[in-house]
Biopython code that builds the backbone (N, CA, C, O; Angstrom):
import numpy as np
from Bio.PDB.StructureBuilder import StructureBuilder

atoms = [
    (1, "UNK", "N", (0.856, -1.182, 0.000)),
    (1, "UNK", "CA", (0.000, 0.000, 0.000)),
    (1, "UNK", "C", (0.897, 1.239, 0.000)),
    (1, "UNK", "O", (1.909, 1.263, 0.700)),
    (2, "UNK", "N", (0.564, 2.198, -0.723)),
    (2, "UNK", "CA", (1.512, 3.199, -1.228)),
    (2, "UNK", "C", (0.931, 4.298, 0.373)),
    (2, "UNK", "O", (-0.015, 4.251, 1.158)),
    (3, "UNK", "N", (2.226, 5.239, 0.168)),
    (3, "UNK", "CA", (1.923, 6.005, 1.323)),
    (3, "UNK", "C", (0.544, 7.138, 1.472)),
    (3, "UNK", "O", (-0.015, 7.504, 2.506)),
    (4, "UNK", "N", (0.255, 7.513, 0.067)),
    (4, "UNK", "CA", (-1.214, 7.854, -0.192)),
    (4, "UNK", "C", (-2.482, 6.918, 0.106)),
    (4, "UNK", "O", (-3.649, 7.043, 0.479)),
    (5, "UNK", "N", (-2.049, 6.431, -0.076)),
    (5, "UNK", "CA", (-3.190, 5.234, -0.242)),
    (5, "UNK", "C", (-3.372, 4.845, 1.771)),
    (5, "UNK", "O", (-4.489, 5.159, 2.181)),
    (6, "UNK", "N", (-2.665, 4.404, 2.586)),
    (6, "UNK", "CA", (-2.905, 5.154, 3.809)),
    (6, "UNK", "C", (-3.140, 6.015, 4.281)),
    (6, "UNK", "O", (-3.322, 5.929, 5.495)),
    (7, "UNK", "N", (-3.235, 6.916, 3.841)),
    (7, "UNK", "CA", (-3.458, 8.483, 4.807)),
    (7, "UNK", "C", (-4.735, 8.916, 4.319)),
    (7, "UNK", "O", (-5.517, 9.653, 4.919)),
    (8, "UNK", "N", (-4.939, 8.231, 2.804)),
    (8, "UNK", "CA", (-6.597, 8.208, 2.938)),
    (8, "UNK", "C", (-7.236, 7.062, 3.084)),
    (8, "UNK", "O", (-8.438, 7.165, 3.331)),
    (9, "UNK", "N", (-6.985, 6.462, 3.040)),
    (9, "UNK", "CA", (-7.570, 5.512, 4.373)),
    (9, "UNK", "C", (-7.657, 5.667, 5.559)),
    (9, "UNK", "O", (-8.608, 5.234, 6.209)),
    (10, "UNK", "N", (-6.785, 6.243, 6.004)),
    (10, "UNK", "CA", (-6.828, 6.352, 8.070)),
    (10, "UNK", "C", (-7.667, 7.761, 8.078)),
    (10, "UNK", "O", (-8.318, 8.142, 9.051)),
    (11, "UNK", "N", (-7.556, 8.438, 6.900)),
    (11, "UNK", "CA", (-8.490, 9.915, 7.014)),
    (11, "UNK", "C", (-9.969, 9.410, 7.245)),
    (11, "UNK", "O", (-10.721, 9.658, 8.187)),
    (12, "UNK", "N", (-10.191, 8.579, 6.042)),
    (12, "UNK", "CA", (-11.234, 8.022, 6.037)),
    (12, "UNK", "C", (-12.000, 7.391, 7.010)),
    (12, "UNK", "O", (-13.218, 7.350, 7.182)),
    (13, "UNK", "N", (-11.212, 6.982, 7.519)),
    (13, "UNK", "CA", (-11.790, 5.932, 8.683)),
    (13, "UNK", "C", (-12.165, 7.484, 9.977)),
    (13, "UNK", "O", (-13.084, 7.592, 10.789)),
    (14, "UNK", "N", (-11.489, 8.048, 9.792)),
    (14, "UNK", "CA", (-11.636, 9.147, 10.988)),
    (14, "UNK", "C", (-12.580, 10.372, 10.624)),
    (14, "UNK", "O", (-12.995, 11.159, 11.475)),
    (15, "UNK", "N", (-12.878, 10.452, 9.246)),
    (15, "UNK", "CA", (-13.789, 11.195, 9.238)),
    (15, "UNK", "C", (-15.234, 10.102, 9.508)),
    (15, "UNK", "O", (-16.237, 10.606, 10.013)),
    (16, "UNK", "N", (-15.231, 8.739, 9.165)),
    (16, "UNK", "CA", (-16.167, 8.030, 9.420)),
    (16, "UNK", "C", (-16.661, 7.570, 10.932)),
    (16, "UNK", "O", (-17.806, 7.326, 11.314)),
    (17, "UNK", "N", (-15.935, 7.550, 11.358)),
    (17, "UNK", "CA", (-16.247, 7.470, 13.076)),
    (17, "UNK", "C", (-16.380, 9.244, 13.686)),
    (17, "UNK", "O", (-17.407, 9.318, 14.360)),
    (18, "UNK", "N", (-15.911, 10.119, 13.647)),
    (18, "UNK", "CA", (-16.633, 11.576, 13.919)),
    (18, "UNK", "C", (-18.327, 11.333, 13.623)),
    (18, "UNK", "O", (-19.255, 11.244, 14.428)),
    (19, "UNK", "N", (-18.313, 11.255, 11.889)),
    (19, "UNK", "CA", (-19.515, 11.024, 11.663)),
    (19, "UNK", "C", (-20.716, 10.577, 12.735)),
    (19, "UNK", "O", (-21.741, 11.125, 13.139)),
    (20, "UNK", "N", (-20.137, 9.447, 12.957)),
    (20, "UNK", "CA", (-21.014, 8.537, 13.336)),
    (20, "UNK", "C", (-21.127, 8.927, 14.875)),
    (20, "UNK", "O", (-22.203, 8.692, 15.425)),
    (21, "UNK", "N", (-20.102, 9.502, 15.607)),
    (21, "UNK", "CA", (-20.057, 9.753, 17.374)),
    (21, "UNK", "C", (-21.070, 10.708, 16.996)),
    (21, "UNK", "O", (-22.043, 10.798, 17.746)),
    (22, "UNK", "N", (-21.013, 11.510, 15.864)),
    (22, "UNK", "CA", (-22.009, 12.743, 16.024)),
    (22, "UNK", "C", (-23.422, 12.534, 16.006)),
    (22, "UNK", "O", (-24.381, 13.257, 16.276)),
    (23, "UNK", "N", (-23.248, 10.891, 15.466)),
    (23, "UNK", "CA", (-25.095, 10.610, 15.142)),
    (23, "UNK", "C", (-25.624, 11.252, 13.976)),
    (23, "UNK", "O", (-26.733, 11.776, 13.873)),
    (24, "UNK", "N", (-24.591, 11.146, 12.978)),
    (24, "UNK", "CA", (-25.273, 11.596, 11.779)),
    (24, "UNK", "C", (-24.907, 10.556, 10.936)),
    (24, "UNK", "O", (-23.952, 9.783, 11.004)),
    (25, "UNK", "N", (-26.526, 10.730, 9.492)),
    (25, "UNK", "CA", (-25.681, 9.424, 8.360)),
    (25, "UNK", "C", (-25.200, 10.508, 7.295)),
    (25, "UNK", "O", (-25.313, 11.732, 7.356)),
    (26, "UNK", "N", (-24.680, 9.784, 6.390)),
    (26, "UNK", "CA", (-24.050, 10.425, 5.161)),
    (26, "UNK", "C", (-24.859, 11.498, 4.520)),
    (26, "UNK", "O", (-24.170, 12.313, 3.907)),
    (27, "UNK", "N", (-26.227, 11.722, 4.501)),
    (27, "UNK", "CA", (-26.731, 12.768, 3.891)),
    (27, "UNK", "C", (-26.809, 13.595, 4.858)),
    (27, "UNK", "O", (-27.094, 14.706, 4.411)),
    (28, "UNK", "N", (-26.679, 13.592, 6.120)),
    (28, "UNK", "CA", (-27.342, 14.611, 7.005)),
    (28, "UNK", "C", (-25.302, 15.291, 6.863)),
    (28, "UNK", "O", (-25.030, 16.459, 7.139)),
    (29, "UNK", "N", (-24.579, 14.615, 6.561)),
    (29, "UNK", "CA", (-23.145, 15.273, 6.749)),
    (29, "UNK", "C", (-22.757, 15.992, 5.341)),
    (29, "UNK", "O", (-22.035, 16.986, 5.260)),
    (30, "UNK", "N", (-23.442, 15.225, 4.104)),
    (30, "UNK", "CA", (-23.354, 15.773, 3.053)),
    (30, "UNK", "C", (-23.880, 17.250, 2.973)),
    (30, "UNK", "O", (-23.190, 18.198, 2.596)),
    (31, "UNK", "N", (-25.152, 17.323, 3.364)),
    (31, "UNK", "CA", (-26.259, 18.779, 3.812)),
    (31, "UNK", "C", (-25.578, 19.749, 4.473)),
    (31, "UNK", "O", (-25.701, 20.960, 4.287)),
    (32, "UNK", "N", (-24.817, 19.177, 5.294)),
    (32, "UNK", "CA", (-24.252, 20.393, 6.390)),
    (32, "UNK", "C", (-22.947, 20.928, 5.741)),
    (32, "UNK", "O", (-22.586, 22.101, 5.831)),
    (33, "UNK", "N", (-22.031, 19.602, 4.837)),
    (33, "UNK", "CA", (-21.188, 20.165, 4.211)),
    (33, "UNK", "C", (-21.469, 20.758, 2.776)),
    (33, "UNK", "O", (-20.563, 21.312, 2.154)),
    (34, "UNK", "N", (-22.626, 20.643, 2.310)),
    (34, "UNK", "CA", (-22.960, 21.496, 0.679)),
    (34, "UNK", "C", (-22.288, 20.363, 0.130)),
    (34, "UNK", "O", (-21.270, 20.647, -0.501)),
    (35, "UNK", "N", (-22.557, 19.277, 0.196)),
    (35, "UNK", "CA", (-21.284, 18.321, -0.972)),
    (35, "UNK", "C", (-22.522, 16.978, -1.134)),
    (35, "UNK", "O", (-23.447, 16.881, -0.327)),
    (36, "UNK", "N", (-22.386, 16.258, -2.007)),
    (36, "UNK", "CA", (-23.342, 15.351, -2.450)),
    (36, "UNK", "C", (-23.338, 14.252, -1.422)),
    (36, "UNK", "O", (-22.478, 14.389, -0.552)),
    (37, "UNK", "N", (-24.152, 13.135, -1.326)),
    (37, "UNK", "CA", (-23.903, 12.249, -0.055)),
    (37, "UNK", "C", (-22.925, 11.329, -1.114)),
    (37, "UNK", "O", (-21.785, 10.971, -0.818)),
    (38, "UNK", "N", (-23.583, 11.028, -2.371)),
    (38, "UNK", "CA", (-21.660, 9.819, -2.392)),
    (38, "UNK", "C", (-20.530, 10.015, -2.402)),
    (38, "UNK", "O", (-19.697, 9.112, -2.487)),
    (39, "UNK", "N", (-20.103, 11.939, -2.266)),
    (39, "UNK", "CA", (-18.983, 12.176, -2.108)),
    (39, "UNK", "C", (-18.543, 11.629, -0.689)),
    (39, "UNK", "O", (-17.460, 11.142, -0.364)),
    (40, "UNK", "N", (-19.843, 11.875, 0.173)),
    (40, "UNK", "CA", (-19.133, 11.513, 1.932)),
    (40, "UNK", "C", (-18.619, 9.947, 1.925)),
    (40, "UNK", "O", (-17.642, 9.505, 2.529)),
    (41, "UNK", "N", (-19.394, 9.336, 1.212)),
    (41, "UNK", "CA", (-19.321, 7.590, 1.561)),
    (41, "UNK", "C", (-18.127, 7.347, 0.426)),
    (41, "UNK", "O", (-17.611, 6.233, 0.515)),
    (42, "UNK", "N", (-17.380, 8.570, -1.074)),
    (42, "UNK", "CA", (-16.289, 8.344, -1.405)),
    (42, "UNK", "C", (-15.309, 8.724, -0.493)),
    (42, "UNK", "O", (-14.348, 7.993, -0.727)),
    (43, "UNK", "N", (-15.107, 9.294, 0.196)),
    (43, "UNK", "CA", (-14.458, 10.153, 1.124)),
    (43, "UNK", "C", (-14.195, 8.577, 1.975)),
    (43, "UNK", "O", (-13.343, 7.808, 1.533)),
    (44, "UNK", "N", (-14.658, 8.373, 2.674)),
    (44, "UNK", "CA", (-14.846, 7.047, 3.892)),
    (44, "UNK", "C", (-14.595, 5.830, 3.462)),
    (44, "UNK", "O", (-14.434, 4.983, 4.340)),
    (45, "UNK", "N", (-14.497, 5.417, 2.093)),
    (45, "UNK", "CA", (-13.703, 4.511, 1.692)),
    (45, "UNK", "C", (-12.683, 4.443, 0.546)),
    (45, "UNK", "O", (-12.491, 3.594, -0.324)),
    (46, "UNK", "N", (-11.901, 5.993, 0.919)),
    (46, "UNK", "CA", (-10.850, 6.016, 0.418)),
    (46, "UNK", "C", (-10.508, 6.755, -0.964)),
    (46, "UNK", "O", (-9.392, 7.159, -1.290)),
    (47, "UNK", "N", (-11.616, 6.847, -1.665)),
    (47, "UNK", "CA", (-11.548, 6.991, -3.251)),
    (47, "UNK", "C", (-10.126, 7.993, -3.168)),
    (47, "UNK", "O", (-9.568, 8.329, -2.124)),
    (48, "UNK", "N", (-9.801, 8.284, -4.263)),
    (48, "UNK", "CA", (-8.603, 9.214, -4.860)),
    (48, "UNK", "C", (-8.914, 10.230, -5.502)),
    (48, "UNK", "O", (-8.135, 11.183, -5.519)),
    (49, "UNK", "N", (-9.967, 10.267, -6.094)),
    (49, "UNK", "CA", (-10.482, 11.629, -6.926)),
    (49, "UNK", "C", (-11.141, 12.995, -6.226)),
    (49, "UNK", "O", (-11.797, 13.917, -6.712)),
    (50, "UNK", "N", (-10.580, 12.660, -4.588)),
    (50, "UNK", "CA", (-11.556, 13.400, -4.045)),
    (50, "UNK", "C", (-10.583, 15.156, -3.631)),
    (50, "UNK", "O", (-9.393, 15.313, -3.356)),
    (51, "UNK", "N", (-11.759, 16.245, -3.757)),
    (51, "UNK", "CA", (-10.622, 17.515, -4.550)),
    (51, "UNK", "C", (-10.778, 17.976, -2.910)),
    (51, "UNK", "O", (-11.760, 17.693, -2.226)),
    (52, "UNK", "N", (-9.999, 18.484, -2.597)),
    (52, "UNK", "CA", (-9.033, 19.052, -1.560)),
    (52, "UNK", "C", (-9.880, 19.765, -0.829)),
    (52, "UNK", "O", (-10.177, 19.599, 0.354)),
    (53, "UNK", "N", (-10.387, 20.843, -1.837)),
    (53, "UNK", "CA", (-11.740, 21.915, -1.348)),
    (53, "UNK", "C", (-13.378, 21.046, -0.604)),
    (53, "UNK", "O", (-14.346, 21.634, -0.122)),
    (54, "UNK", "N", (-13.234, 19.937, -0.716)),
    (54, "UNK", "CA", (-14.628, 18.967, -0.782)),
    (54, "UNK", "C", (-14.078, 18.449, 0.639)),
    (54, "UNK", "O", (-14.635, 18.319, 1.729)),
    (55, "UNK", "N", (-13.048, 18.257, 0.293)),
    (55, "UNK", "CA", (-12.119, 17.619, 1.682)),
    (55, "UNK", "C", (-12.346, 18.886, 2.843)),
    (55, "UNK", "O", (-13.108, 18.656, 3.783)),
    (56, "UNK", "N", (-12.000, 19.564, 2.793)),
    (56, "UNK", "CA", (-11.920, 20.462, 3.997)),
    (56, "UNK", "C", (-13.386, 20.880, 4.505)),
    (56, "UNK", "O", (-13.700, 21.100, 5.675)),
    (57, "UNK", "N", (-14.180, 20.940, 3.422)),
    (57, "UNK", "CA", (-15.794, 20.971, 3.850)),
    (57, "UNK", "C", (-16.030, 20.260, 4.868)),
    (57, "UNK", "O", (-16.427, 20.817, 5.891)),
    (58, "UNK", "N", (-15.806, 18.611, 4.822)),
    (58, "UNK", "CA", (-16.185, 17.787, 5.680)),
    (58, "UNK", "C", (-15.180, 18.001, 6.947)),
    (58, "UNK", "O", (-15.391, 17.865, 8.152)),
    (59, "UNK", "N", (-14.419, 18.252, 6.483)),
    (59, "UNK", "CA", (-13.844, 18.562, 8.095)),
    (59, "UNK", "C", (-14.189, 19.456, 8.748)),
    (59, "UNK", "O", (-14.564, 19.488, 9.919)),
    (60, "UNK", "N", (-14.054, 20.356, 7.884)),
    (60, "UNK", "CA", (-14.802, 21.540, 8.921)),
    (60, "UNK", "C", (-16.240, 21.309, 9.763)),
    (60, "UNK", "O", (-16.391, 21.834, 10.866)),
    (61, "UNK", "N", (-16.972, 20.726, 9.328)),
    (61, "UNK", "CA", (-18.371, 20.508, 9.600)),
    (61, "UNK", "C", (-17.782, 19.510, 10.658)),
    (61, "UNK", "O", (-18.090, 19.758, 11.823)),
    (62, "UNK", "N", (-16.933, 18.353, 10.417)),
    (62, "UNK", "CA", (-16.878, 17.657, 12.023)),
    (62, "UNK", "C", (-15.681, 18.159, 13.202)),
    (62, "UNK", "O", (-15.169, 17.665, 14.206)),
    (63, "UNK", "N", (-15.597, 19.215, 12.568)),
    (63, "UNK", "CA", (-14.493, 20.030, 13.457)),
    (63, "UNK", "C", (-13.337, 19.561, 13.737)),
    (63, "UNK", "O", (-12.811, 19.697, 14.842)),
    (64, "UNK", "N", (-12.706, 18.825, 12.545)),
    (64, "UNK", "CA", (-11.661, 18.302, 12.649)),
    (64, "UNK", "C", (-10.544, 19.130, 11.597)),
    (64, "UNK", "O", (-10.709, 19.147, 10.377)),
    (65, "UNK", "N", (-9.519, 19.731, 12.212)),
    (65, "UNK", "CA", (-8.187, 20.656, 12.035)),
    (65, "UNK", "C", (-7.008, 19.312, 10.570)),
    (65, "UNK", "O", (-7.217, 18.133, 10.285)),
    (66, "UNK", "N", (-6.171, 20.049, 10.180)),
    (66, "UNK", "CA", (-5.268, 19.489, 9.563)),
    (66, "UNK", "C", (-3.888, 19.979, 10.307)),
    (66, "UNK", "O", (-3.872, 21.199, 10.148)),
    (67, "UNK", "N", (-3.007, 19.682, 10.867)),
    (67, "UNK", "CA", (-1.949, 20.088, 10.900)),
    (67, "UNK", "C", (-0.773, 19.699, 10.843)),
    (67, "UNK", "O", (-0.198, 18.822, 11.487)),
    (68, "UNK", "N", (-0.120, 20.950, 9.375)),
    (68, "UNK", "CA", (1.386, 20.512, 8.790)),
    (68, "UNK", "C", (2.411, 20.947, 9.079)),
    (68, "UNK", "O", (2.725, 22.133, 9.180)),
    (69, "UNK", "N", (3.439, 19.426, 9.343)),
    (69, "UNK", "CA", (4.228, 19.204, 9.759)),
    (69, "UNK", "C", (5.434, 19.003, 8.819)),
    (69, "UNK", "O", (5.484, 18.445, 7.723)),
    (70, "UNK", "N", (6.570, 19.726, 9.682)),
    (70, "UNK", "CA", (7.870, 19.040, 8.790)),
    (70, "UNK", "C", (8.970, 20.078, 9.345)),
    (70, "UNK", "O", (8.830, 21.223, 9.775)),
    (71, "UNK", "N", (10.161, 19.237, 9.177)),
    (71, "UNK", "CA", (11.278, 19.510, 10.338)),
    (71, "UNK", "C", (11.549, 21.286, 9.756)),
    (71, "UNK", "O", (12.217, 21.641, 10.728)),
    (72, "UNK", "N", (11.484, 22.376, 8.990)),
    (72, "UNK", "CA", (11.600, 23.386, 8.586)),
    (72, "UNK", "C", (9.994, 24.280, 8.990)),
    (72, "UNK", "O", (9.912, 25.404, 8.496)),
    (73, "UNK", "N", (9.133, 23.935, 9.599)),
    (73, "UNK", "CA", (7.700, 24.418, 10.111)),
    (73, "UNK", "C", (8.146, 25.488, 10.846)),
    (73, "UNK", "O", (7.474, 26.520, 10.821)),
    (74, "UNK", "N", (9.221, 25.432, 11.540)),
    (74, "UNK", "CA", (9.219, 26.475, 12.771)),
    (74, "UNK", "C", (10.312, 27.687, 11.644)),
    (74, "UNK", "O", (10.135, 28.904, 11.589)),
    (75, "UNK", "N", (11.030, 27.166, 11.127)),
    (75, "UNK", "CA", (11.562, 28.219, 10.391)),
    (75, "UNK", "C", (10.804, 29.691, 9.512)),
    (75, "UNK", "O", (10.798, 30.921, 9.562)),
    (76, "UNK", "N", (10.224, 28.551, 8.735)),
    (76, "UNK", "CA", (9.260, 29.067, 7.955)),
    (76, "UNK", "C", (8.036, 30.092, 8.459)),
    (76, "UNK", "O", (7.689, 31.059, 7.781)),
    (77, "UNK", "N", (7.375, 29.711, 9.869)),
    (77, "UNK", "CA", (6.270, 30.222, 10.764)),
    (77, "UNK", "C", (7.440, 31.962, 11.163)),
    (77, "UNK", "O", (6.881, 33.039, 11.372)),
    (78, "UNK", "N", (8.417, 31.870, 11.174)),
    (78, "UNK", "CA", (9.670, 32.919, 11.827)),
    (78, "UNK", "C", (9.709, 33.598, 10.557)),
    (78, "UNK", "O", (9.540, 34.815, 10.485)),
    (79, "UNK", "N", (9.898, 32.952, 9.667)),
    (79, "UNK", "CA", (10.347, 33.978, 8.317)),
    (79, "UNK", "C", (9.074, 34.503, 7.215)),
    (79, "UNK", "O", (9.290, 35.214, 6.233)),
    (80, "UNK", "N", (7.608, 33.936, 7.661)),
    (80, "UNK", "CA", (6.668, 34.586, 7.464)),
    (80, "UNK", "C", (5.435, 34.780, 7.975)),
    (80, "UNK", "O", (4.312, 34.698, 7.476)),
    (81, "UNK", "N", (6.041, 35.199, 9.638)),
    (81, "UNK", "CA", (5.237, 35.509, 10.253)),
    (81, "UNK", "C", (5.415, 37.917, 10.574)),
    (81, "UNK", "O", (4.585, 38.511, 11.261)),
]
sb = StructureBuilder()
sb.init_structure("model")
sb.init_model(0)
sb.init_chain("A")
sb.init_seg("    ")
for serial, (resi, resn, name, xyz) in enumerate(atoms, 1):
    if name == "N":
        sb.init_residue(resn, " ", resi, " ")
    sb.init_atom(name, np.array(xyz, "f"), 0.0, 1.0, " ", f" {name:<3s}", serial, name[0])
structure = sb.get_structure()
């Protein structure tokens, strides 16, 4: 399994359990995010075609953050902050 191919998978799986602690199904998460319901259930098992902007919808709606990492983060935060 390629290193993409995990990270949407484990995304997946974690936007799918939020989902579900919240007590919502796929259309009631689709509605809240403006995005179709088979995008949510592509989203949750992984698909690849899924666009970045569609991605952050659903997170936002389960209030789940992204944060990037990498050994030059603190440099970078100093030289354009």
């Amino acid at each position: 399994m390629a290193i993409n191919d995990n990270l949407l998978e484990n995304l997946g799986s974690i936007i799918r359990y939020h989902r579900k602690k919240c007590g919502i199904n796929y259309l009631e998460l689709a509605k809240l995010a403006q995005v179709g319901k088979t995008t949510v259930f592509d989203i949750e098992h992984s698909k690849k075609t899924i666009r970045f902007n569609t991605m952050l919808k659903i997170l936002d709606v389960l209030n789940i953050t992204i944060e990037l990492k990498s050994p030059l983060m603190s440099s970078y935060k100093n030289e354009n902050s």
